[in-house]
NURO-759274 format. One line per 3 residues: their letters; for each residue x negated, y negated, z negated of N, C-alpha, C. Coordinates in steps of 0.2 Angstrom, whole numbers. Atoms other than C-alpha are relative to their C-alpha. Layout:
residues N
A> X:Y:Z:X:Y:Z:X:Y:Z  ...
This chain:
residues 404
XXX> -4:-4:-5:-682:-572:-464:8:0:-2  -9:0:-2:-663:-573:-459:3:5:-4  -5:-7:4:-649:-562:-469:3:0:4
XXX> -3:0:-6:-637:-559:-454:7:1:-5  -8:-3:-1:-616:-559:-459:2:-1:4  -3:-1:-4:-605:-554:-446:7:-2:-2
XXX> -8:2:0:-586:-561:-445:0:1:5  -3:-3:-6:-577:-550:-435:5:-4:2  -4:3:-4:-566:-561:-423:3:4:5
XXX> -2:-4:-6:-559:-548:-412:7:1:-1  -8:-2:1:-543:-545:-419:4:-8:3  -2:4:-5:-540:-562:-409:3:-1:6
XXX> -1:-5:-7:-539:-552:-394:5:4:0  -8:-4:1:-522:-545:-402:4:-3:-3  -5:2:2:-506:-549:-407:-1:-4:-8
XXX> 3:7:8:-514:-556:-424:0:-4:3  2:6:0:-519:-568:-416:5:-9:-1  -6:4:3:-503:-577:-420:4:-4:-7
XXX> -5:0:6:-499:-574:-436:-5:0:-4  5:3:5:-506:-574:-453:-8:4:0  5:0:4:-521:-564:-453:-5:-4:9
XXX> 1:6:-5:-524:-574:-435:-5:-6:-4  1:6:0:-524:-591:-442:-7:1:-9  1:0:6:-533:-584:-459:-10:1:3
XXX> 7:-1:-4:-552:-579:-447:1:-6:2  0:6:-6:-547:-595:-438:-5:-5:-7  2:4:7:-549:-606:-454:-4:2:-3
XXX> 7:-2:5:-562:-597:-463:-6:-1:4  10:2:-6:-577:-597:-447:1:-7:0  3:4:1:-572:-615:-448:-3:-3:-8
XXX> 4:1:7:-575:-618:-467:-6:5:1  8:-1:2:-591:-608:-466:-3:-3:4  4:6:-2:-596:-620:-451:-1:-5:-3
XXX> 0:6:0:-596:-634:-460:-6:2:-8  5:-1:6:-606:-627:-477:-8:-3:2  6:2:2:-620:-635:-482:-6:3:2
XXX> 4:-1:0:-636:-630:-475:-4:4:-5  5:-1:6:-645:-628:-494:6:4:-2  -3:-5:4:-629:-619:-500:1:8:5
XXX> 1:-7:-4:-632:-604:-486:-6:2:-2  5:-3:2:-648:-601:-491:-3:3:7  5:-1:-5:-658:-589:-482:10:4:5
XXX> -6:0:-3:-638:-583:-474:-1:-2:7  -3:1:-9:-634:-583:-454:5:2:1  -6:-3:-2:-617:-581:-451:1:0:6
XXX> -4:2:-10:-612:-576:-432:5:3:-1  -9:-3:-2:-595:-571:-424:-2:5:4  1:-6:-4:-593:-555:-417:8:-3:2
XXX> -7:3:-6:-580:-561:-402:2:5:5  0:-4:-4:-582:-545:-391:-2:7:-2  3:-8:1:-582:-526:-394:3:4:5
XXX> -3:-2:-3:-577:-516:-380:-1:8:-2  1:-6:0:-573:-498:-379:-5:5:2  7:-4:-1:-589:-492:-372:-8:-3:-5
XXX> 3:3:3:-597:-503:-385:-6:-3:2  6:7:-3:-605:-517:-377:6:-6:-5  -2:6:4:-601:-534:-387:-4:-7:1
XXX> 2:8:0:-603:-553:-389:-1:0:-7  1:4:7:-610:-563:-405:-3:-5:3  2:7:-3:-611:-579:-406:-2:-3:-8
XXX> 1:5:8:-619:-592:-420:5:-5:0  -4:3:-1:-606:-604:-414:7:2:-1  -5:-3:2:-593:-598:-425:8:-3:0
XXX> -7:2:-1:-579:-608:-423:2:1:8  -2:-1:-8:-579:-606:-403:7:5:3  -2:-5:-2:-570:-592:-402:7:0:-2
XXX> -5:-1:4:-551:-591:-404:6:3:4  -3:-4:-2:-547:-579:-392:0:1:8  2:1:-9:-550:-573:-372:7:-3:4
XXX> -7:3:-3:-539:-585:-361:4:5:4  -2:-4:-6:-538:-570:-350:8:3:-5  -6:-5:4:-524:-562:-364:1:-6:-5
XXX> -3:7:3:-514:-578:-366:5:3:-5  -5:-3:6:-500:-565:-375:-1:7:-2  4:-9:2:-509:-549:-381:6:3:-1
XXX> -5:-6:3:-498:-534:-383:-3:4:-4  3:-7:1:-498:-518:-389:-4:3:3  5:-3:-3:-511:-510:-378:-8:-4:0
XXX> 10:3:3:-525:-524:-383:1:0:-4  2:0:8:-521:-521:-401:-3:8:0  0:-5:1:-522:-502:-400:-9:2:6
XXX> 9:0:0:-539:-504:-390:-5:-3:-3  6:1:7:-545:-515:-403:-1:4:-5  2:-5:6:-542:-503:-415:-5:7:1
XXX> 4:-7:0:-550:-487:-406:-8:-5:1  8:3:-3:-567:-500:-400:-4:-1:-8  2:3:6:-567:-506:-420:-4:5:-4
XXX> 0:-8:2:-566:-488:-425:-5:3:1  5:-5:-2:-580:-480:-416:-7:-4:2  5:2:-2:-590:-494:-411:-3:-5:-3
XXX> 4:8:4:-594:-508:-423:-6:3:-5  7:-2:5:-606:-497:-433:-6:-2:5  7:1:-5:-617:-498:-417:-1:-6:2
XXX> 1:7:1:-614:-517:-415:-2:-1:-5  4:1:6:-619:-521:-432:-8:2:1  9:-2:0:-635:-511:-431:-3:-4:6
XXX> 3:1:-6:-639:-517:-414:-1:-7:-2  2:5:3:-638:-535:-423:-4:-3:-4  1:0:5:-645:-532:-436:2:-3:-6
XXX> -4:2:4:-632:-536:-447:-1:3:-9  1:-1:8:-634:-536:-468:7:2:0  -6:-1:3:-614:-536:-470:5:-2:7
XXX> -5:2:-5:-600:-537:-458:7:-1:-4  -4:0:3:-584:-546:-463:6:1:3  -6:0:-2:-566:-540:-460:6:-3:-1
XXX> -5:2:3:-556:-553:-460:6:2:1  -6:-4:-2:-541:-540:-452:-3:5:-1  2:-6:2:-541:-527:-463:3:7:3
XXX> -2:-6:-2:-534:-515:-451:-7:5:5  6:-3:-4:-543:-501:-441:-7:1:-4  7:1:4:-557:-496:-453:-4:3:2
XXX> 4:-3:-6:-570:-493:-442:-6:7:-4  2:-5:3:-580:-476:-446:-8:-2:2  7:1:0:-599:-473:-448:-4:-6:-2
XXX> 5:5:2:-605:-491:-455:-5:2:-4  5:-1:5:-611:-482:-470:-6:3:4  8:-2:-2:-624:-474:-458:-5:-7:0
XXX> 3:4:0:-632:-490:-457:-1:-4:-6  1:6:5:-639:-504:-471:6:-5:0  -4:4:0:-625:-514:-465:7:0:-6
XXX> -6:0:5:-611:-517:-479:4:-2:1  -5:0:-2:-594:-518:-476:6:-6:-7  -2:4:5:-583:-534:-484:8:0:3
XXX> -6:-1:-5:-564:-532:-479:5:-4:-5  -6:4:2:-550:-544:-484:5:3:-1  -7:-4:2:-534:-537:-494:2:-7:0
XXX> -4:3:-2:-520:-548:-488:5:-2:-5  -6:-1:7:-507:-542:-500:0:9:-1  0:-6:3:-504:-523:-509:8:3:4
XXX> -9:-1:1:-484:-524:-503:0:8:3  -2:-6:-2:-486:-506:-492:0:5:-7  4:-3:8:-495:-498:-509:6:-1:-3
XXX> -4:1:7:-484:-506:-520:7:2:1  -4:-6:-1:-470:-499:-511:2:4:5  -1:-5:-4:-470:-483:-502:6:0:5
XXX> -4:-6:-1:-455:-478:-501:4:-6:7  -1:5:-3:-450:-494:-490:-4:0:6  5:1:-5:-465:-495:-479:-4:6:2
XXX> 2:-9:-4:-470:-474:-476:5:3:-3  -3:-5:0:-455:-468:-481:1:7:-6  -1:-7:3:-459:-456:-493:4:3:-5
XXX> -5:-1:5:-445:-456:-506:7:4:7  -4:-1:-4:-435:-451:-489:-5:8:2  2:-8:-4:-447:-435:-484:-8:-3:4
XXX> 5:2:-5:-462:-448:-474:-6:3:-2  8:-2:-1:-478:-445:-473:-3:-4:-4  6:5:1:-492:-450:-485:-6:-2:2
XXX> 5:2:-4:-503:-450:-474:-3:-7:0  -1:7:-2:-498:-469:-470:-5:-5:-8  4:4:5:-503:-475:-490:-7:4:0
XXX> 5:-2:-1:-518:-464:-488:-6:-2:2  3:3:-5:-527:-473:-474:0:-7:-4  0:7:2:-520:-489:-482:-4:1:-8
XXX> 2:-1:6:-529:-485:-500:-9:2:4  6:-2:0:-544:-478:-490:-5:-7:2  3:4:-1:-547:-495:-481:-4:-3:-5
XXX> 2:4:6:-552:-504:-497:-3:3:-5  4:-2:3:-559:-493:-506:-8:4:3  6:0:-3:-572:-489:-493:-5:-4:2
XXX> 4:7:0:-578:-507:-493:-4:1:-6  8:3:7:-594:-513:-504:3:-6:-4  -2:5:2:-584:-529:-506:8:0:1
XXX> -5:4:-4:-566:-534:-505:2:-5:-4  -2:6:0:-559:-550:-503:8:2:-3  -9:1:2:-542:-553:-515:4:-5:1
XXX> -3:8:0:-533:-569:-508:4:-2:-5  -3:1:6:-526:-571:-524:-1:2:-6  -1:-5:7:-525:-566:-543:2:5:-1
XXX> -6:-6:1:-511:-557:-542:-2:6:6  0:-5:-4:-516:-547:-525:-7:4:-3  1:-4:5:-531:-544:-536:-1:5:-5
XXX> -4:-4:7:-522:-537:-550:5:6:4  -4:-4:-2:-513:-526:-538:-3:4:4  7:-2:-4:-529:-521:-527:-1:7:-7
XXX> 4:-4:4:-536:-513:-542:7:4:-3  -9:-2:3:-516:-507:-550:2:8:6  -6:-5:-6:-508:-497:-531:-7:3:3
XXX> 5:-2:-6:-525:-496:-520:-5:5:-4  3:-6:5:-536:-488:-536:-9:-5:2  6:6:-2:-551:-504:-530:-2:0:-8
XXX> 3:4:6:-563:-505:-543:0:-5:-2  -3:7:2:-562:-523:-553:-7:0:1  8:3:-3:-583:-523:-549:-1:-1:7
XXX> 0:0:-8:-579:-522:-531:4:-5:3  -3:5:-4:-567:-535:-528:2:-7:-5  0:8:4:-567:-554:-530:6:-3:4
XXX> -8:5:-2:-552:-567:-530:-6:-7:6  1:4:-5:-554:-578:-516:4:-5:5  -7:2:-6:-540:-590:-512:-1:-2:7
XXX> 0:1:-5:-535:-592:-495:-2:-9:0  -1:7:0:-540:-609:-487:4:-1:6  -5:2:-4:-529:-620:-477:-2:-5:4
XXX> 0:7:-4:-531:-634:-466:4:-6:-4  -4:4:2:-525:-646:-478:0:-8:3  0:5:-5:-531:-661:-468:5:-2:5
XXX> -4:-1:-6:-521:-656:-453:7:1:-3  -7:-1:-1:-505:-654:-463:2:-6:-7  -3:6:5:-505:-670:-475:-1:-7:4
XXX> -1:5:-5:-509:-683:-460:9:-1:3  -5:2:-2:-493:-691:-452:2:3:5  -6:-3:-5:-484:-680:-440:-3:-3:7
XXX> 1:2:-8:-489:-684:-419:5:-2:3  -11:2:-4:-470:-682:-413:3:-4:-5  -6:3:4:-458:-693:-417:6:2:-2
XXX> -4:-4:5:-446:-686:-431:5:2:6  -10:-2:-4:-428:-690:-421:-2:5:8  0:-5:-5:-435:-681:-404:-1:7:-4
XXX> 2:-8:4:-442:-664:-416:10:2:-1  -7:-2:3:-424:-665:-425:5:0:4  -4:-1:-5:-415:-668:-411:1:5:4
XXX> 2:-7:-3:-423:-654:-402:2:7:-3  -3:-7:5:-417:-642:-417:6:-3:-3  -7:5:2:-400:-650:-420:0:0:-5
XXX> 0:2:7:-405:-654:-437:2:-8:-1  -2:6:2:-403:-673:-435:7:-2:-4  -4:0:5:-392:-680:-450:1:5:-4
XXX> -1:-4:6:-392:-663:-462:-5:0:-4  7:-2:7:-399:-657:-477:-2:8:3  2:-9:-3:-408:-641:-472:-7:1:-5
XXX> 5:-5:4:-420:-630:-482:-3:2:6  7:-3:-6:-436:-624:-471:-1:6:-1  6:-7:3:-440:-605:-471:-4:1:8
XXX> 5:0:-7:-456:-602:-458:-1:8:-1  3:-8:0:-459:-582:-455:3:4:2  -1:-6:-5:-454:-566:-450:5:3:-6
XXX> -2:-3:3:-441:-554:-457:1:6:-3  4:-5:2:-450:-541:-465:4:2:-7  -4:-5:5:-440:-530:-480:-4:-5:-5
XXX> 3:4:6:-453:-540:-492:1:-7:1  -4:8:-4:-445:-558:-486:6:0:-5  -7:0:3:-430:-554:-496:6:-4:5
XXX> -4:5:-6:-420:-561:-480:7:0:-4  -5:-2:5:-405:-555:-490:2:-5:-5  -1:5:6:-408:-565:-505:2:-6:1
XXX> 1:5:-2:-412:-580:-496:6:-2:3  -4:0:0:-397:-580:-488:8:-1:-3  -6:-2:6:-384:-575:-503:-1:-7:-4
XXX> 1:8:4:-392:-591:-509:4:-6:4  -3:6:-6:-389:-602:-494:10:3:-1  -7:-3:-1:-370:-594:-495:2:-3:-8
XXX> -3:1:6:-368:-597:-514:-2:-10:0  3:6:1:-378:-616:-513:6:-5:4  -2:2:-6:-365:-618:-498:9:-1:-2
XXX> -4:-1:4:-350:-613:-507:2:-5:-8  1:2:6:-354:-622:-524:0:-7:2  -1:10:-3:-356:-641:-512:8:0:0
XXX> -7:2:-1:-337:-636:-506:4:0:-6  -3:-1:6:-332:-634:-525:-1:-6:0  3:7:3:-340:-652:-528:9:-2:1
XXX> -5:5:-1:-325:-659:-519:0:-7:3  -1:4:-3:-329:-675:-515:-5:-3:4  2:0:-9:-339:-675:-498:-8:-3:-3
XXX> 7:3:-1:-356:-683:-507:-3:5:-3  7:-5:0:-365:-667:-507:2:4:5  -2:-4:-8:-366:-660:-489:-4:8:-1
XXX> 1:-7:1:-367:-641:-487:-10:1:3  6:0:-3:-386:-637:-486:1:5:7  2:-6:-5:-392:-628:-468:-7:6:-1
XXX> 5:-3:0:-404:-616:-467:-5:-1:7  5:2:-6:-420:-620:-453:-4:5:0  5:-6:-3:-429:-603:-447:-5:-2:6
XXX> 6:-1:-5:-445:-606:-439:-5:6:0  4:-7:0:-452:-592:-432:1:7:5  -1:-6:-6:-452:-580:-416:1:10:-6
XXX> -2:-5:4:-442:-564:-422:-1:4:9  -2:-5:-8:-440:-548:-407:7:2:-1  -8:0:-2:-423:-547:-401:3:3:-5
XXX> -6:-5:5:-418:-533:-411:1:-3:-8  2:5:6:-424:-542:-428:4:-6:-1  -3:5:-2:-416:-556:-421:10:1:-3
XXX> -6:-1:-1:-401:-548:-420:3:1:-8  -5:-3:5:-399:-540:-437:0:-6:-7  -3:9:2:-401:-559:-445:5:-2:-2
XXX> -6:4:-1:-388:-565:-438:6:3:-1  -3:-3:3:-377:-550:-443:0:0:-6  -2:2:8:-382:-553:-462:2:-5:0
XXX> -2:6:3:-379:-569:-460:7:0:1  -10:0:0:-360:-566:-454:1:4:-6  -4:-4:6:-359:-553:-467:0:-5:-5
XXX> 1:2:4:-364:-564:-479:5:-8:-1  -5:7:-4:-352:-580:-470:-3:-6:-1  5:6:-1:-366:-591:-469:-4:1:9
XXX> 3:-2:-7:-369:-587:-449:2:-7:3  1:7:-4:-364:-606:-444:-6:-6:-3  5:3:4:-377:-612:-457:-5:4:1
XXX> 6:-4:-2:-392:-604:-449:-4:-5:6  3:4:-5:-402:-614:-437:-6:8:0  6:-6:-2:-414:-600:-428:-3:-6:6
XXX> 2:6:-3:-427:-611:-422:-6:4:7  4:-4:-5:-438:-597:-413:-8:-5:-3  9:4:-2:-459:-604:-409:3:-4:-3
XXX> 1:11:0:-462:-622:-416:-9:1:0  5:2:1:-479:-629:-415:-2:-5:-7  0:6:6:-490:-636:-429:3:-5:1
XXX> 0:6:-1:-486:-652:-423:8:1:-2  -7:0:0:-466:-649:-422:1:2:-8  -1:-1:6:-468:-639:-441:-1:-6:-4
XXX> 1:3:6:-477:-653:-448:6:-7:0  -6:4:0:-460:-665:-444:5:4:-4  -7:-3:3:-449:-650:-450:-1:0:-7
XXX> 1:-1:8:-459:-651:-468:2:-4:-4  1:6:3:-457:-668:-469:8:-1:-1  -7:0:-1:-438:-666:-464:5:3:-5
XXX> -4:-6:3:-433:-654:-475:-1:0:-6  -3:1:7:-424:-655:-492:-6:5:-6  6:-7:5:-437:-638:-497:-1:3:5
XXX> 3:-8:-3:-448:-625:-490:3:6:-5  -2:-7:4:-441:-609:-496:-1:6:2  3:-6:2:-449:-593:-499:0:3:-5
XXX> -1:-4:6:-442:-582:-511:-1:9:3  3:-7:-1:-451:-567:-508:2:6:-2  3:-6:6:-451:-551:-517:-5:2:-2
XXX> 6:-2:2:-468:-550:-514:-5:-2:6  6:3:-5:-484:-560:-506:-6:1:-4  9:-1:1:-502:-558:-503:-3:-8:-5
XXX> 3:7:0:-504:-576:-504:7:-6:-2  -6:4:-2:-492:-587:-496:-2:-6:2  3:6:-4:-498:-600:-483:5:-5:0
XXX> -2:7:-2:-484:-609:-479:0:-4:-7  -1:5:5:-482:-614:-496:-7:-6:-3  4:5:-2:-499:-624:-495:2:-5:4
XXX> -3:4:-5:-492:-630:-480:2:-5:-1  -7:2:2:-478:-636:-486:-1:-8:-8  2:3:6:-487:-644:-503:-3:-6:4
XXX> 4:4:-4:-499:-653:-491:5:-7:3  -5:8:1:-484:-662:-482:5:-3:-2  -2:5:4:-477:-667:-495:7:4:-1
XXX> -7:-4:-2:-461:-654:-493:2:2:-7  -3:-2:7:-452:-650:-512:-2:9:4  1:-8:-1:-456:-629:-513:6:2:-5
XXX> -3:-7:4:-442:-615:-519:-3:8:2  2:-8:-1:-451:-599:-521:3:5:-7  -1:-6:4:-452:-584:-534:-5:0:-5
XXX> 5:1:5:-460:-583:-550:-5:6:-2  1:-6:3:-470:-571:-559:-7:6:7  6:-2:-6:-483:-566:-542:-5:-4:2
XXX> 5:3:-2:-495:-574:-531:4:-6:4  -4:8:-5:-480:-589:-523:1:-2:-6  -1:0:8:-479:-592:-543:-8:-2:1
XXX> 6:6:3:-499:-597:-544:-2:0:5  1:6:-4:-500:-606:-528:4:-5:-3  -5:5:1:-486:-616:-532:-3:-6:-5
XXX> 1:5:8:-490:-620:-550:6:-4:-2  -5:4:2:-479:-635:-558:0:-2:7  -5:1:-4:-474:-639:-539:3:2:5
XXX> -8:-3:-3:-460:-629:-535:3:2:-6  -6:-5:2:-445:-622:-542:0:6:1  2:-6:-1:-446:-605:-546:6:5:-3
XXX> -6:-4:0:-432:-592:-546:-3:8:0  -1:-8:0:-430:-573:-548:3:2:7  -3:-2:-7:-431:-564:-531:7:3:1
XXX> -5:-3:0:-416:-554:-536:6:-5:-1  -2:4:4:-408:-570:-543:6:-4:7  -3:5:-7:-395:-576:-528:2:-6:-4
XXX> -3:5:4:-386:-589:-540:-4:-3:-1  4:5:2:-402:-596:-546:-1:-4:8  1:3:-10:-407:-597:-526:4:-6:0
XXX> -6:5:-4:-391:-607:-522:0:-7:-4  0:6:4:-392:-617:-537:-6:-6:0  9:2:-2:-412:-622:-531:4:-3:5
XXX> -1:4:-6:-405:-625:-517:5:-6:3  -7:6:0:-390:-637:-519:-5:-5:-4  3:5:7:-401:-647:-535:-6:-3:6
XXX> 5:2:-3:-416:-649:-522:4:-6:9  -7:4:-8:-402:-656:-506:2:-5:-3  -6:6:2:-393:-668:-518:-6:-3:-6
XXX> 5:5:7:-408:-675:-532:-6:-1:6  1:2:-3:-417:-686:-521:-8:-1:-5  5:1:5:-428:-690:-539:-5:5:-1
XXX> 5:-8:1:-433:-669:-541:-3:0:6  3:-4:-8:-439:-668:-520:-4:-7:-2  4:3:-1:-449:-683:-523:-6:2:-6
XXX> 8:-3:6:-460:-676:-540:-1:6:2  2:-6:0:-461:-661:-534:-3:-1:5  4:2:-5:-469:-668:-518:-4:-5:-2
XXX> 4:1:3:-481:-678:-526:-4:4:-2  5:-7:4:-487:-663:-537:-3:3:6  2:-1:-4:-488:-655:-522:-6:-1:4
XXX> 5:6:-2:-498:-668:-513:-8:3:-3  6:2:6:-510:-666:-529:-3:8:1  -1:-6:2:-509:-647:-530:-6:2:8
XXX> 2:-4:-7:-514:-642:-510:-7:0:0  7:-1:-1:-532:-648:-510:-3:6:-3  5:-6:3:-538:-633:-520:0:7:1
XXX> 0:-7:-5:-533:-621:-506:-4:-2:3  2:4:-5:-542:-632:-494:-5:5:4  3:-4:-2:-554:-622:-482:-8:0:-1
XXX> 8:1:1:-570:-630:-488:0:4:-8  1:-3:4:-566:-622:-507:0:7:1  1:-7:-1:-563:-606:-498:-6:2:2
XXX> 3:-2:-2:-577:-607:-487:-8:0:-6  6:-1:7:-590:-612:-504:1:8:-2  -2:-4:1:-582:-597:-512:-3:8:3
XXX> 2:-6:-4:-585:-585:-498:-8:1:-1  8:1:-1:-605:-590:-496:-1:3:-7  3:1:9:-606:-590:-515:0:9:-1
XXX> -1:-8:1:-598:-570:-514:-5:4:6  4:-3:-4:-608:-565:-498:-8:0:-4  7:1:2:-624:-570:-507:-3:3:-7
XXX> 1:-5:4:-621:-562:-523:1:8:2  1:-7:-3:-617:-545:-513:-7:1:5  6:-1:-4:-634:-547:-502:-5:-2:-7
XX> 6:1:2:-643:-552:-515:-5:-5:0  4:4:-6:-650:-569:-506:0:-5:-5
């Protein structure tokens, strides 16, 4: 007899579907497609792809299918906020109606009520701790806010059976800010497509670069969003001091690095960028590249002097696999979770550290010798994020939680 886990795919249906905890269900339904028949044992995984608010749903065994309804080519806010009330009141009755052993969330938002009335047990993915680890930044309450906000976020996790830590460190921070017992949750690195991001580029370089008037410079890569834990500030005061330090050189054979931004921001967000970057007087060394496609990223990887991620603080840190895959030199942050991805290949600076930043970033623009060992390592390093490690991983955890 079948053991039934569900993977909840519906946050597909919303503005996730973009971003990272998007591509993070994408990649996993397919690494547990591909396992081994003898390594699932008595295990059935299907995709839950439909819940609606009157609690009618879809499941399918064909778990990689789903990657989102055509019909809501750009979900907004009104199909996230219905995902979350259908998740909330109606997935305990989907599960039982499946006859589900465990359901997994791999968007730990919306922590749907009543599972525990049924046998079904609940597996839910922590991303990263950053709301937890700082309040007062993300609810406010050192201003007067509401705890309410870290309350719901601590409840999430602690009212799973199992949780998922995509990292050591977001482990060690699960059990540290959330209050996760260290018998309730397992490390489990993210996996990545490294296939898809160590093969050779589709487009041809000079059209991509052309297209982001990067042809001819040294440019640094940052891929993502402008979120208070981004340290956009840092990253910047770096490009400003890296930028200032070529002009000191004097004699023209060390060109001022640019900075390369991929990554759809909202206007307002947009805006207050481009004011730190004048503050900071590096507003004509900003390339804002908006959208790019895999395909367009994986010539920016290849293009570019570094991928840089100096974080304050990550769950994980995708691109930086990414980036290791192809072949891209990394400047991150030490002492976290972009510190044991990286390993020995990247350069690793103190997020508070602008000077070190600038100095990573001018040494990685002008030493031809350091971007070449540190993309090799890299190369060597990506495989053991890959989505086939995460998705053994996974089986290996669901089947000690079921007991199978």
């Amino acid at each position: 007899m079948t053991v039934k886990v569900v993977l909840d795919l519906t946050s597909l249906d919303t503005p996730a579907r973009d971003r990272g905890h998007g591509r993070y269900v994408r990649v996993l339904a397919r690494g547990l497609s591909e396992v081994p028949r003898a390594e699932l044992g008595r295990l059935e995984i299907l995709a839950l792809t439909h819940l609606g608010l009157d609690g009618t749903y879809r499941v399918t065994d064909d778990i990689t299918a789903f990657h989102g309804s055509p019909e809501l080519a750009a979900p907004g806010p009104k199909d996230h906020y219905h995902w979350a009330y259908a998740r909330r009141v109606a997935l305990w009755r989907a599960v039982r109606s499946i006859g589900a052993r465990a359901v997994h969330l791999g968007d730990p938002n919306a922590t749907p009520l009543f599972v525990g009335l049924t046998r079904c047990k609940k597996i839910v993915t922590c991303h990263d701790t950053i709301p937890a680890r700082f309040p007062e930044v993300y609810f406010g309450i050192r201003d007067g806010g509401s705890v309410v906000g870290l309350a719901i976020e601590k409840r999430r996790y602690r009212s799973a059976d199992l949780v998922i830590a995509i990292s050591e460190a977001t482990r060690r921070d699960a059990c540290a800010y959330l209050g996760v017992k260290a018998e309730r949750i397992v490390r489990i690195h993210n996996g990545v497509d490294v296939e898809l991001w160590s093969r050779e580029p589709r487009l041809d370089r000079r059209d991509v670069l052309d297209k982001f008037r990067l042809q001819g410079e040294s440019f640094a890569l940052y891929v993502g969003a402008s979120d208070w834990h981004k340290n956009i500030e840092g990253m910047l005061q770096g490009l400003a001091a890296a930028r200032s330090r070529a002009s000191a050189n004097g004699d023209g054979a060390t060109k001022k690095p640019l900075l390369a931004w991929a990554g759809r921001l909202r206007d307002d967000r947009a805006q207050a960028v481009q004011e730190m970057a004048q503050r900071f007087g590096v507003s004509d060394a900003v390339r804002m590249l908006g959208f790019v496609t895999d395909d367009e990223l994986s010539v920016l990887y290849r293009a570019a002097s570094a991928h840089v991620l100096v974080s304050r603080c990550e769950g994980f840190g995708l691109t930086v696999v990414e980036a290791m895959a192809a072949g891209c030199p990394v400047l991150t942050t030490r002492g976290g979770s972009l510190d044991e991805v990286a390993g020995d290949a990247a350069l690793t600076v103190d997020a508070d550290d602008h000077a070190a930043i600038g100095d990573a970033l001018l040494r990685l623009s002008a030493d031809a010798v350091l971007r070449a060992d540190l993309a090799e390592r890299g190369r060597k390093r990506a495989p053991q994020f890959s989505r086939a490690v995460q998705a053994t991983a996974m089986v290996r955890a669901y089947r000690r939680l079921l007991e199978v």
